[in-house]
N, C-alpha and C positions, 0 to 999 in steps of 0.2 A: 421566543424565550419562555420557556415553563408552560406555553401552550397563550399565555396571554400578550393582545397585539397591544402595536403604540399605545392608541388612543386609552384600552383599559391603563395600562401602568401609568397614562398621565394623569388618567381621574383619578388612582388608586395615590398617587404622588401629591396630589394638590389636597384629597380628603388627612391623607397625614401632616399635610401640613396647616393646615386648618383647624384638627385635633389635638394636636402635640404642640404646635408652633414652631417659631425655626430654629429654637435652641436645642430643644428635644431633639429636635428631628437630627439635627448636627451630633448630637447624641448618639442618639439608637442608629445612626445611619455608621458611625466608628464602632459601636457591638456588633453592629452584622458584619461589619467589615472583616474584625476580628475573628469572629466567630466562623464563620469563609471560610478563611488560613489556618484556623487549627483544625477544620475540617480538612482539608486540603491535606497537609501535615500529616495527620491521621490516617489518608485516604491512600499518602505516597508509604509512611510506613510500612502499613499492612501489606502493599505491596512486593518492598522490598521483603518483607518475611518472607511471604508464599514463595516469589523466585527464592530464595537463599533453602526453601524449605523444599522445593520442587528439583533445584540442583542435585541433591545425592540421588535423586534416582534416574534423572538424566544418564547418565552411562550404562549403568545396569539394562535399561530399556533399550538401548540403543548394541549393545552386547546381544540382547535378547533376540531383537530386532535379525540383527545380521546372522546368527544362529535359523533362525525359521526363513528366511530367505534366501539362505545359500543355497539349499537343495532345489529352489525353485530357477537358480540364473540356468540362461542355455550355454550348455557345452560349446568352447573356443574352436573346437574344429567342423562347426556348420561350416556348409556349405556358402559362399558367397554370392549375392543376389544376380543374374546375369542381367548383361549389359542391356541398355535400354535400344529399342529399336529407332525410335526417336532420336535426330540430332539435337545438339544441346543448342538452344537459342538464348540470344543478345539482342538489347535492345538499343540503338543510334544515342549518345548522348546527344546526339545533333538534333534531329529527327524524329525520334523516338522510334523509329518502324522497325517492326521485329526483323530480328539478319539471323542466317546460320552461324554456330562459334566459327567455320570455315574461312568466312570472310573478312580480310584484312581492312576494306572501303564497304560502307552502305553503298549500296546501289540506288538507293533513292535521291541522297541528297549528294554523294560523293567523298562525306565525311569521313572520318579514320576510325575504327571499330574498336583497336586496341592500343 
């Protein structure tokens, strides 16, 4: 947390309370608290601006976008990839041992493939 371990924030914890005492401390310990959550508060706001602020130009870009990338997609009448020389392989839920899709039973253990 903030770069400082246990041990620092316990010395740093007992020296304020030793300083201030423990009414103080009960004190300043409800301002930071406070102080947190209107950070916090502040932190979501500004947030929500930039998105609300970044919204109108979402479409435009995304218009823009599809415009400079149409000219780049491949024409619908390529040619299609030809078929693989390789049969397609399964593996046994049994078993696990690789099978051709061909096979109805592993041959290993007897088990059913599909």
């Amino acid at each position: 947390m903030f770069g400082i371990s246990f041990e620092e924030l316990l010395v740093l914890a007992v020296l304020t309370l030793i300083l201030f005492g423990p009414e103080k401390m009960m004190e300043y310990a409800a301002k930071a608290g406070r102080l947190v959550a209107k950070a916090r508060r502040m932190s979501e706001e500004l947030v929500r601006q930039v998105r609300q602020a970044g919204s109108e130009y979402v479409e435009p870009l995304q218009e823009l976008r599809q415009d400079l990338l149409a000219p780049l997609a491949p024409p619908d009448n390529r040619p299609s990839p030809p078929p693989s020389p390789y049969p397609e392989m399964h593996y046994c839920p049994r078993c696990g041992a690789k099978q051709e899709a061909v096979f109805t039973f592993c041959p290993q253990c007897g088990g059913r493939l599909k």
